[in-house]
C-alpha positions in Angstrom: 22.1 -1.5 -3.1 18.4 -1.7 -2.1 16.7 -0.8 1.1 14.5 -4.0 2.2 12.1 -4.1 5.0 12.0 -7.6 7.4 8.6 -8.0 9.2 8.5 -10.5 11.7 6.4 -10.8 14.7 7.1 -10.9 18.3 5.4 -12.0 21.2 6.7 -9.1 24.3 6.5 -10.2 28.3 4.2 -8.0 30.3 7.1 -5.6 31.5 7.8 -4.8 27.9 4.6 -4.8 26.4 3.8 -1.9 29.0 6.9 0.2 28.0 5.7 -0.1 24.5 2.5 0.8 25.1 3.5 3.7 26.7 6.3 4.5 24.1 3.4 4.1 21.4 1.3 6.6 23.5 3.7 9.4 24.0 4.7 9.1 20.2 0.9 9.8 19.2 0.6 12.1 21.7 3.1 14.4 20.7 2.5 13.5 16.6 -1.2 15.0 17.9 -0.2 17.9 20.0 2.3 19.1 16.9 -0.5 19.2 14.4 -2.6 21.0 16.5 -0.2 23.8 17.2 0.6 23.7 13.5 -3.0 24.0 12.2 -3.6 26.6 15.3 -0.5 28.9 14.0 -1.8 28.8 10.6 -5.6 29.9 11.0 -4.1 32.4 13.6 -1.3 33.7 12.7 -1.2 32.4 8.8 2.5 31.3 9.9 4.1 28.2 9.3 5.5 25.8 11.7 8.6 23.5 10.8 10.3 20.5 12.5 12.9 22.5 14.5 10.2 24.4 16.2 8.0 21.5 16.8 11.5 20.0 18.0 11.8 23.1 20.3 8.3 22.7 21.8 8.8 19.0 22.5 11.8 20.0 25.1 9.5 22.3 26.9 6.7 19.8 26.6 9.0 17.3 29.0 9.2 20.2 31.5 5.4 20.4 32.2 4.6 18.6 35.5 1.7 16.8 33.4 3.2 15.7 30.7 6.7 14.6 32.5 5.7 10.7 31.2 7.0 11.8 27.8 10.7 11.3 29.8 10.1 7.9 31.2 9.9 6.8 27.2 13.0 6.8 24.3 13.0 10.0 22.9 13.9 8.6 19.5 10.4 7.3 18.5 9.1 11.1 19.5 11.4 12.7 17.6 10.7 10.4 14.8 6.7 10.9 14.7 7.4 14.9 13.8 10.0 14.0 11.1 6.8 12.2 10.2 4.5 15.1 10.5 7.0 17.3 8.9 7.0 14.6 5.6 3.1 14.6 5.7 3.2 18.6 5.5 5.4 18.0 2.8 3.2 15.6 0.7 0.2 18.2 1.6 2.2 20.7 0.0 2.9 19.1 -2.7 -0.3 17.7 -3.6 0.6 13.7 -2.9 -1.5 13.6 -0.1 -4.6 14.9 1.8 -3.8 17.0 5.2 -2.2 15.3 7.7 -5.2 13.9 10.5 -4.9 13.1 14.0 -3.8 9.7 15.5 -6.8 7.5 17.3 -5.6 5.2 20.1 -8.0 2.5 19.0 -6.1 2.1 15.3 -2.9 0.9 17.3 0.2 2.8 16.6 3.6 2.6 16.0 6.9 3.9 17.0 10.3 4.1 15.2 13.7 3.5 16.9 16.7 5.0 15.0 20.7 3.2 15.8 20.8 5.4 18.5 18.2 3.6 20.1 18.6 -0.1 20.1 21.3 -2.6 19.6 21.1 -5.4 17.6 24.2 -8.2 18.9 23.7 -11.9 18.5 20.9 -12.4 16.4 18.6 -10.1 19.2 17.7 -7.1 18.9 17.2 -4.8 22.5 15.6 -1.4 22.7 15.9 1.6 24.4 14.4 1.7 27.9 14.1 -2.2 27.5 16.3 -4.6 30.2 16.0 -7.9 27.6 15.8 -8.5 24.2 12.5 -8.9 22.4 11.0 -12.5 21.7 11.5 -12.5 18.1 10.0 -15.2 15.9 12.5 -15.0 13.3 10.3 -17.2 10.1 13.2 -16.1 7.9 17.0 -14.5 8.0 18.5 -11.6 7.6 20.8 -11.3 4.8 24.4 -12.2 5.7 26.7 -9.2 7.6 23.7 -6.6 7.4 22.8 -4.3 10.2 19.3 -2.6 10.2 19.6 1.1 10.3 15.8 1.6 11.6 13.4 -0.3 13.6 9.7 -0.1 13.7 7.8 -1.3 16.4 3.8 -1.8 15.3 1.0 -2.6 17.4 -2.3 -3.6 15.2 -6.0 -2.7 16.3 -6.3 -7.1 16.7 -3.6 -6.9 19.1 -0.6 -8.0 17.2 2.7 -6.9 17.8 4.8 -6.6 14.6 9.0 -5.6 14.5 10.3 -3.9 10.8 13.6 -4.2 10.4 14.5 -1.6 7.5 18.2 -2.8 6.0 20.5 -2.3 3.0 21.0 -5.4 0.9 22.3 -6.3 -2.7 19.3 -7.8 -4.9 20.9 -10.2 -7.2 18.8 -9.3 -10.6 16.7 -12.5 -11.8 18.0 -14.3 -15.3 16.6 -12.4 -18.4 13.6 -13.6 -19.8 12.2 -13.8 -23.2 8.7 -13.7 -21.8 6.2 -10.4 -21.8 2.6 -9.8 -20.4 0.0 -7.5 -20.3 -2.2 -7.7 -17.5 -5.1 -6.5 -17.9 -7.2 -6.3 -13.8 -10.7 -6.7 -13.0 -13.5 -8.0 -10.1 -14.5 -11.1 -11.1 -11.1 -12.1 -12.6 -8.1 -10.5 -11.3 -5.8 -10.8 -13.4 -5.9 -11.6 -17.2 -3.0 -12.0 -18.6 -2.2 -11.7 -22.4 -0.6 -15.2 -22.4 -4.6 -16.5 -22.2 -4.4 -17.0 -18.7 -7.1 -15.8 -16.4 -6.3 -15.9 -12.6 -9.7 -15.7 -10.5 -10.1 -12.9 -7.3 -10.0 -15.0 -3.8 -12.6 -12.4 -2.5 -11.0 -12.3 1.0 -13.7 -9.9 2.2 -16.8 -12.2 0.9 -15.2 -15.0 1.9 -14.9 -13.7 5.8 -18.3 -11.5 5.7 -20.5 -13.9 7.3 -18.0 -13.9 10.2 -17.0 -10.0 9.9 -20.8 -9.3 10.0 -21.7 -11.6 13.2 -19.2 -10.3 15.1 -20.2 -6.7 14.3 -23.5 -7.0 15.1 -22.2 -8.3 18.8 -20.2 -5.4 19.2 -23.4 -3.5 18.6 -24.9 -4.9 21.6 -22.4 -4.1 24.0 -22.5 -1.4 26.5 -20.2 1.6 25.5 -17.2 1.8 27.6 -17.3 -1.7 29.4 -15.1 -4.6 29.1 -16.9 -6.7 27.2 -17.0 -4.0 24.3 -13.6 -4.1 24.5 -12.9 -7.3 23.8 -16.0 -7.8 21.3 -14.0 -4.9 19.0 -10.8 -7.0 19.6 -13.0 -9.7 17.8 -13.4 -7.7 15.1 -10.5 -6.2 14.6 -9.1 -10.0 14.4 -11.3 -10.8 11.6 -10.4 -7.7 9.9 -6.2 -9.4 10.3 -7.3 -12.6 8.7 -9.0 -10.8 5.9 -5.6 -8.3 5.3 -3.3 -11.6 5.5 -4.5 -13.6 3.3 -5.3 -10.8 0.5 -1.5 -9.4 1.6 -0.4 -13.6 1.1 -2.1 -14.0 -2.3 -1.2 -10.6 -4.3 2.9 -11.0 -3.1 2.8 -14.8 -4.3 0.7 -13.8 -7.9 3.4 -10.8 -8.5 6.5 -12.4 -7.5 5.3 -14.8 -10.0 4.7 -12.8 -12.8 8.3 -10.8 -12.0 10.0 -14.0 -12.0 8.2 -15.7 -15.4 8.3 -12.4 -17.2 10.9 -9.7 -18.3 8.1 -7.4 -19.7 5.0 -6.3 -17.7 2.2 -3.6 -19.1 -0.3 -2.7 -16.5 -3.0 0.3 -16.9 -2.1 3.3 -14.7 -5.8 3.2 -13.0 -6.7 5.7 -10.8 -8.4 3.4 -8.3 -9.4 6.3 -5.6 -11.7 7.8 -8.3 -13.3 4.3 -8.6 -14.1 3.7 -5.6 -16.4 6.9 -5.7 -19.1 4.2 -7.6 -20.8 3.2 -4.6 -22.4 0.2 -6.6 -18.5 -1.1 -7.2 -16.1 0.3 -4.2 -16.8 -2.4 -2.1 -15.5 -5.0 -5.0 -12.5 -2.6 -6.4 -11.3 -2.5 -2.6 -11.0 -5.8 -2.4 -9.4 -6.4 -5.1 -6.4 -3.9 -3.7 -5.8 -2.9 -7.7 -3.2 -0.5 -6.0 -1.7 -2.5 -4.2 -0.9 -5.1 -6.4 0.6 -2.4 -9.1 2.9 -1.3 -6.0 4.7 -4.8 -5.7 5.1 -5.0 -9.1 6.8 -1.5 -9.3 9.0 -2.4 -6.5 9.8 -6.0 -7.4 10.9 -5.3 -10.9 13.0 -2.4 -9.9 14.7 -4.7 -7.5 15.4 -8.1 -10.0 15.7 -5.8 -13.4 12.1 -6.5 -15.0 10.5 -3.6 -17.2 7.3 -2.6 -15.5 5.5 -0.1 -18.4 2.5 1.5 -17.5 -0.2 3.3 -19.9 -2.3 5.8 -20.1 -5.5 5.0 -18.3 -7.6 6.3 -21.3 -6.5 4.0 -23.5 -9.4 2.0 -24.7 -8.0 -1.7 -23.9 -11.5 -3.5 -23.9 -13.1 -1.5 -26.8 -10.6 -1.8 -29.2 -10.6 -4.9 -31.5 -7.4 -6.5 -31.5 -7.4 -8.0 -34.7 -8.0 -4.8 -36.8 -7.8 -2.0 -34.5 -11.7 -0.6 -35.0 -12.9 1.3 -31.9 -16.1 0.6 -30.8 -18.4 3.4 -29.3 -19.5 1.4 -25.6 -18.7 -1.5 -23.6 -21.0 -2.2 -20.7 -19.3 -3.9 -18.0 -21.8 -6.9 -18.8 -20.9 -7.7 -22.0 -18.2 -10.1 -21.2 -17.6 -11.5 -25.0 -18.5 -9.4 -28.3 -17.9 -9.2 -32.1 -16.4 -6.8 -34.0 -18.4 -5.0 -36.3 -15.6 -4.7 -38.8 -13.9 -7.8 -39.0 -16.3 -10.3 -37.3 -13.6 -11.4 -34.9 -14.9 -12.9 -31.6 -12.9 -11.2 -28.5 -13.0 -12.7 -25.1 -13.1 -9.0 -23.2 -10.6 -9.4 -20.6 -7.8 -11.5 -23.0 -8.6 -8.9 -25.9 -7.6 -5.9 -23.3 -4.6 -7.4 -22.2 -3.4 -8.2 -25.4 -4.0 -4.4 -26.2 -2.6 -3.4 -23.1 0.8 -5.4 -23.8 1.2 -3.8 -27.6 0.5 -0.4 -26.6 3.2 -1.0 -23.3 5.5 -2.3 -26.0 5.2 0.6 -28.5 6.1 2.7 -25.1 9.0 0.7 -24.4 10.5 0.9 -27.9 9.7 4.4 -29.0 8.0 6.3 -26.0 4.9 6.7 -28.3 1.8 8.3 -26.4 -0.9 5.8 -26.1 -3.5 8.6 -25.0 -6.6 8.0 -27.0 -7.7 11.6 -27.6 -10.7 11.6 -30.0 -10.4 8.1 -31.7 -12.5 7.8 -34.9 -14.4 4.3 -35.1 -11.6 2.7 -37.1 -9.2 2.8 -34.6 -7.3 5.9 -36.0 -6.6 9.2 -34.4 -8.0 12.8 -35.3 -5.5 14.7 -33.7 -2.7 12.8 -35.3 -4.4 13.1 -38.9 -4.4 17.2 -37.9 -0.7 17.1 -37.7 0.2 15.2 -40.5 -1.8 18.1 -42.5 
């Protein structure tokens, strides 16, 4: 069994659009009032507080005569949003994540329904608090007999309302496949794949910058805090939507192709928020959405039984001469075809790294050898394994 998430959207009338709003609210209102009594308890008091307190504190925040909203609201989406902040503390402890921040209003927001809090009969789905069901656009169908066990609600900064519907399904695992890849990801090209194949980046942001910046510089001339603001950032936040869909539409259709074509992928572990610190090429390696692209191909071949390998990030992919192995001391990022010194071979340098990339992945898969290049020599071979022959 697999857990599967269902996005659809969903167009609410006024009446519940305002509950949700307000449910939305509330639930950032007491994720932001728990972090601060958190973070005030520890430069205080050095003391650490947990879920149940927080939990506590929320009962006796329902009591105060200003904050006696929070009961006109489900009280499942505000319980959920400090099981959040308790799993954020949790990643910050364990180094997976920065500390937890505050919520803004003008990023949207979201709220999280449990079973306890909405029904799902029919084909519609009703929540808590809410007299009808919500309008549902249903572009695709749930698999057969399943029931979702949690519901997200998700308002965007462009005014889009989204429903998550998280379920437990079977994936029936794709055919096996003689076919392998190495990919090796770039700017200009995306994706060059070992097979020869070089798949171009769509650019979604430089394709919509014109737009993005005219519509910015409107929003610069409006008067803070009046209406017309408001609506000029709606503008942009709308441009900012198209941008995310169609990079969001082209990286799921380019890796559920290369899951379903191949039963072997070898991708670089890069560590793309280090990259991004070169101001000259963070703009570029954003767009792209390297991360993201490695995240649906770790998901998707764990759900239809491909081999996703990845290796070390120091291996030299593009400097290393495929034909004889010879290492060769730099590799500006403009040299985009070179020779090698040794054997005279011609290398393309994006096909020649994701050949490299696929035999190292495959010397993982077969014998878990260590593809870390620590102190190459010129020829290819390594020091440190020469030191422990002797």
């Amino acid at each position: 069994m697999a857990q599967k998430a269902f996005k659809y959207r969903f167009y609410p009338t006024p009446e519940q659009e305002n509950l949700l709003r307000r449910t939305i609210g509330c639930t950032r209102l007491v994720y932001n009032k728990a972090l601060a009594v958190r973070t005030q308890a520890w430069y205080e008091e050095q003391k650490r507080v947990g879920y149940s307190d927080t939990s506590s504190m929320l009962t006796e925040w329902k009591k105060q005569d200003n904050l006696q909203f929070l009961n006109e609201v489900s009280c499942v989406p505000l319980q959920q949003g400090l099981r959040h902040l308790q799993k954020a503390f949790s990643n910050f402890f364990e180094g997976r994540a920065k500390y937890p921040t505050f919520k803004k209003k003008r990023n949207g927001g979201s709220a999280e329904f449990t079973k306890s809090a909405f029904k799902f009969r029919n084909g519609q789905i009703s929540l808590a608090k809410c007299v009808e069901p919500l309008p549902i656009r249903w572009s695709r169908q749930l698999p057969f007999g399943v029931e979702p066990s949690t519901i997200t609600v998700k308002l965007a900064p462009s005014g889009r309302w989204t429903i998550s519907l998280l379920v437990d399904t079977r994936v029936e695992a794709l055919p096996p496949s003689s076919q392998q890849v190495g990919v090796d990801l770039g700017v200009t090209t995306l994706v060059a794949l070992s097979s020869g194949e070089k798949i171009a980046n769509p650019k979604g942001f430089r394709a919509k910058y014109s737009r993005l910046r005219r519509q910015q510089k409107a929003l610069s001339r409006k008067q803070k805090g009046s209406n017309n603001r408001h609506k000029a950032k709606a503008k942009v936040a709308r441009v900012h939507q198209q941008i995310t869909d169609a990079r969001n539409d082209f990286l799921h259709k380019l890796t559920t192709r290369l899951v379903c074509e191949n039963q072997t992928i070898a991708v670089e572990d890069l560590a793309v928020k280090n990259m991004v610190k070169n101001r000259k090429l963070a703009l570029s390696i954003s767009d792209a959405s390297w991360g993201e692209l490695v995240r649906q191909l770790e998901y998707k071949c764990d759900w239809y039984g491909r081999t996703l390998i990845k290796i070390d990030r120091w291996f030299p992919s593009s400097k290393r001469c495929g034909g004889c192995g010879h290492v060769v001391k730099e590799m500006p990022l403009k040299i985009r075809e070179w020779n090698c010194p040794n054997c005279g071979t011609t290398h393309d340098r994006d096909l020649n790294a994701a050949n490299n990339i696929l035999a190292a992945g495959l010397a993982v898969k077969v014998c878990g050898a260590s593809v870390r290049p620590e102190r190459h020599k010129l020829d290819g071979s390594c020091i440190e394994a020469e030191k422990s022959k002797k």
